[in-house]
N, C-alpha and C positions, 0 to 999 in steps of 0.2 A: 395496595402498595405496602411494603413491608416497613417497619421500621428500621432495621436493616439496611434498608436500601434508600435513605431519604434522597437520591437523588435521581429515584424511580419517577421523576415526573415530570408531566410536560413543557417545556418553555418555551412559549410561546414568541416568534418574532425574531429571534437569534439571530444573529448574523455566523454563517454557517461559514468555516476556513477549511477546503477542499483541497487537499493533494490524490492527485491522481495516477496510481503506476499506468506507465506506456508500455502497450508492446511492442517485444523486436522484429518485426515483419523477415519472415524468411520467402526468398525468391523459388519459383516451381525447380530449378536448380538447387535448392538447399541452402544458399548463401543469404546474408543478408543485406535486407532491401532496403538501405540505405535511403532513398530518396522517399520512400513511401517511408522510415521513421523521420525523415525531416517532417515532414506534412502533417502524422498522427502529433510529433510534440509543439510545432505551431497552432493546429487545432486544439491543442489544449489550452494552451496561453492563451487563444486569440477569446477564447470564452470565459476566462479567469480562472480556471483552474491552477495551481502548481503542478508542475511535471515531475512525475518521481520516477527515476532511471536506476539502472543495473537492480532493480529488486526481481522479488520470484517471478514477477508477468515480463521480465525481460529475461530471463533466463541467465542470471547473473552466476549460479552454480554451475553455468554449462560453458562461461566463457572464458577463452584465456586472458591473461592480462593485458597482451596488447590492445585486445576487442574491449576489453571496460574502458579502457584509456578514449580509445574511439568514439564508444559512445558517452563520453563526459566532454569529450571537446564538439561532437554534434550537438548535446543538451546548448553546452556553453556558445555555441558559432550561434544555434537557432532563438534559444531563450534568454542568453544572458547569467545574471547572477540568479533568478528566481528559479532552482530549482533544489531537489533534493536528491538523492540519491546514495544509496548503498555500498556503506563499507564494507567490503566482505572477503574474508580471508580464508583461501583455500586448506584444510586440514583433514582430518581423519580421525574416528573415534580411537580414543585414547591419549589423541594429542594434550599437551597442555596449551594452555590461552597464550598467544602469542601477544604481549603487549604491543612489540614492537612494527610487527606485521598488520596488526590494527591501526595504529598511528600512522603509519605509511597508507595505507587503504584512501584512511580520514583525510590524508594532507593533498593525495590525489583529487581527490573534491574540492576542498577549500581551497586550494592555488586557481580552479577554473572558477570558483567563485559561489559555489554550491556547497549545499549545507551536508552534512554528512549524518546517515542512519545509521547506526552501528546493528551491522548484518549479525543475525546468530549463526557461531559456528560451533563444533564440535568440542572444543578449548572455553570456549566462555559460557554455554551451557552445561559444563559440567562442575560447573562453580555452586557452592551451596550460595542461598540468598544475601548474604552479607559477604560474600567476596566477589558475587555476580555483581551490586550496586559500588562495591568500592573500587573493582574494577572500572566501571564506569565515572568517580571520582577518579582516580587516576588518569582516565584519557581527559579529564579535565583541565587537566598540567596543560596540555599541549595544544589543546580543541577550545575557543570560547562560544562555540556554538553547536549544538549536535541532537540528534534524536536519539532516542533508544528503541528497544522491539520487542517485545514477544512474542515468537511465534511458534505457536500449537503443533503436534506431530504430526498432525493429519497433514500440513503443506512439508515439511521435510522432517527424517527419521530423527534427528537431533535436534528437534522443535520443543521446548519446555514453557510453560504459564509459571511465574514465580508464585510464590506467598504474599501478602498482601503486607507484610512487614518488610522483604525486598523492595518491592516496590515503592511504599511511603522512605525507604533512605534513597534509593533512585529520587525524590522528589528535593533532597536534602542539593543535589548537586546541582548550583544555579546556571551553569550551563549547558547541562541537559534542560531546553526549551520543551519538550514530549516525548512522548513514547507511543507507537502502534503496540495495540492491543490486538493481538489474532486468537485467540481464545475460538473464537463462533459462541463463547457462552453468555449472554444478556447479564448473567445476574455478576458473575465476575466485573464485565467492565462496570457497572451501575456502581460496586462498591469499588474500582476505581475512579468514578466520577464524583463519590460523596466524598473519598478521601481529598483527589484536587481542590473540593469546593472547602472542605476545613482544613488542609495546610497550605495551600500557593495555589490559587486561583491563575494564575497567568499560565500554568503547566496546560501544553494541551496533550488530551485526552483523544490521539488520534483512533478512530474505531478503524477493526481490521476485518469489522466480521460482517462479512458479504451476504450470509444469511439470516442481515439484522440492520438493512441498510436504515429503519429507520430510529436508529439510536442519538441522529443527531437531533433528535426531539426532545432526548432528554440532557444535551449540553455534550457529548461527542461531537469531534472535528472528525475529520477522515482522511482517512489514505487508503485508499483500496484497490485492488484489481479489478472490481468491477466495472469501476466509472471507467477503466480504459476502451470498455467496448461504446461507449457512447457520452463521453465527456460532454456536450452538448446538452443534453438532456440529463444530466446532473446538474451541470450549471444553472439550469432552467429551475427544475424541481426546488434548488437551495432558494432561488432567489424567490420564488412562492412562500417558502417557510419565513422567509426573512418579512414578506408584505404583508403575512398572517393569511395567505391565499388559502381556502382550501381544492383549490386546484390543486395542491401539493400532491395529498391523499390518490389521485388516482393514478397522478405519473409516479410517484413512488411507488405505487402497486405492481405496476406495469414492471418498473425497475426491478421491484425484489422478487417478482416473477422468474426475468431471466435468471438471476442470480441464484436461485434456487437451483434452476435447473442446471445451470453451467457449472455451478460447486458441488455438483453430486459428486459421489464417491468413484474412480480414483479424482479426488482435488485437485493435484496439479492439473489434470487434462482439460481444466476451465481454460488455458491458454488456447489450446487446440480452437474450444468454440468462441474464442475470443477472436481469432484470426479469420475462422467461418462468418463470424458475423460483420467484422470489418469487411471484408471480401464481399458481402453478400450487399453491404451498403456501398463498393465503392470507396471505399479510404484506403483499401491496400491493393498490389496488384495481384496476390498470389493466396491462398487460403492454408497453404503449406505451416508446419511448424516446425519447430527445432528439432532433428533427427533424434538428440536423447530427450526428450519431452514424450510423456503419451498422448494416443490420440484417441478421441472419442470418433464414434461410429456415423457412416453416411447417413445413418438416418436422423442426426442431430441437424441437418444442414434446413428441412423443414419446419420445423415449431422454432429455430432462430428469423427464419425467412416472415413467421406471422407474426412472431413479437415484433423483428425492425419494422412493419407494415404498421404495424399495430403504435409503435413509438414515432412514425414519421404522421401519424393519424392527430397526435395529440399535441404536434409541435406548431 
C-alpha cells in the first residue's frame, strides 16, 4: 500500500450502500418492454438495492424526452421515492453548458421524487476543473439533493476524469451527497477515497468501475452497470462483506468474472450482454437492444449461459 493511497485498504465489515443502473429491455420488435422494466426495477428494490434509471445501461443518450419522462414516472409508479436517476441534457461538441437545461433535467426527477445524477454532457465537460465543480455549486441554488459523475471516454466520446483539486471543491458543495467515479482506474478512486476520509466523510464515493467491483473493500459505495445483470447476487455478495463472510471472496469472483468480460472493449456493448444475460435467466422477454447501441457477437451468448449456471450454483 502506497502512502499515497492510505485508503488503499481493507475494511472489514462495512455496511456496503448499492445503487444499481437497470436496463431498458427492448421487445424482438425493437420497442420497449415496458412490463419486463417494471419487473427488472421491482427486482431491484425487492433485494435492496437503489435503482438508478435513464443512465448509460438505460440508454439515456438514445432517448427522447418524452421516453425519460416515462421512464421516471415507471421508476416513480414501481419504486416510489428511492431512486436515482440521470439528468441529462441533450447537446453537441462545442455547445456551452446549458445551466438552464440541467436544472429542468434535475426538477424532472425531484417533482417524482427521485434524486438527480447530474449526466456529463458535452457543455459541462468542457468546463476546466474550477468551473466544472462551481457549475455544480450553482445547481446548488436550486437542487438540495444531487450526485455528480465522472465518467471516462471509453463509455462516451465526451467522458472526462477531473483533477483531484476539482473534485475536493465538488466535495465543498453540501448538497452534492456523491459522485460516481468511472475512471476503471483503482489508484484514482483510492485517492478519492483518502480525500472523502479527510474532508467530509458522509460524501459517498460511488465506484463506477465495473472492472474493479471489489473496491467496496476499501470503503466505495456503488452504482454500476453491472449489478443490473444480477442485482440479487450483489445484494447477497454485499451483505457477506457486511457479516465479515468470507463467502464474499468467491461470489465476488464470479462477479467480476462477468464484468470483465461484458466491459470488454467496445464498452458500451456490455448492455447488449446484459440483455443476453437477462434473457438467458428469464427476467426479460426479448435478448434484443437498442437499435443505436452495439452489439456484441452470437458467440457471447455461451460463456454468459456458464456464468448465470455457474451464479445460480452459488445462490
Amino acid at each position: 500500500m502506497s502512502d499515497a493511497h492510505p485508503s488503499a485498504r481493507v475494511r472489514r465489515g462495512r455496511k456496503i450502500r448499492g445503487m444499481s443502473a437497470v436496463l431498458l429491455p427492448m421487445t424482438s420488435t425493437g420497442e420497449i418492454d415496458w412490463m419486463s422494466y417494471r419487473e427488472l426495477l421491482a427486482g431491484t428494490v425487492a433485494v435492496g438495492l437503489v435503482p438508478a434509471v435513464n443512465m448509460d445501461t438505460g440508454y439515456v443518450q438514445l432517448l427522447d424526452a418524452d421516453t425519460r419522462c416515462r421512464v421516471l414516472d415507471t421508476a416513480k409508479a414501481v419504486v416510489g421515492a428511492d431512486f436515482v436517476a440521470g439528468a441529462h441534457v441533450a447537446d453537441a461538441p462545442g455547445d456551452a453548458w446549458d445551466h438552464d437545461a440541467t436544472v429542468r433535467a434535475m426538477e424532472e426527477i425531484e417533482g417524482r421524487g427521485g434524486t438527480p445524477v447530474v449526466f456529463p454532457s458535452n457543455g459541462l465537460n468542457a468546463l476546466d476543473g474550477a468551473d466544472w465543480a462551481g457549475a455544480h455549486a450553482e445547481l446548488a441554488r436550486t437542487s438540495d439533493r444531487f450526485i455528480g459523475f465522472e465518467l471516462g471516454p471509453m463509455f462516451v466520446p465526451h467522458g472526462r476524469i477531473y483533477a483531484l483539486e476539482a473534485y475536493a471543491a465538488l466535495l465543498d458543495v453540501p448538497q452534492c451527497v456523491g459522485a460516481k467515479h468511472s475512471s476503471l482506474s483503482r489508484q484514482l478512486e483510492w485517492e478519492r477515497l483518502a480525500l472523502r476520509d479527510a474532508k467530509r466523510s458522509d460524501f459517498l464515493v460511488l465506484s463506477g468501475n465495473d472492472l474493479a467491483i471489489d473496491m467496496v473493500m476499501y470503503g466505495s459505495d456503488y452504482l454500476l452497470g453491472l449489478s443490473a445483470f444480477a442485482p440479487e447476487h450483489f445484494a447477497k455478495r454485499d451483505a457477506l462483506w457486511a457479516a465479515d463472510d468470507p463467502a464474499f471472496y468467491e461470489l465476488n469472483d464470479l462477479l467480476q468474472y462477468l464484468g470483465c468480460f461484458a466491459f470488454r472493449d467496445p464498452v458500451p456493448a456490455y448492455k447488449h450482454d446484459a440483455a443476453i444475460f437477462l434473457h438467458l435467466r428469464g427476467r426479460i422477454a426479448s435478448p434484443n437492444t437498442h437499435p443505436g447501441s452495439p452489439e456484441r457477437p452470437a458467440s457471447d451468448r455461451e460463456p454468459l449461459a456458464d456464468i448465470a449456471r455457474r451464479l445460480e450454483a452459488l445462490a
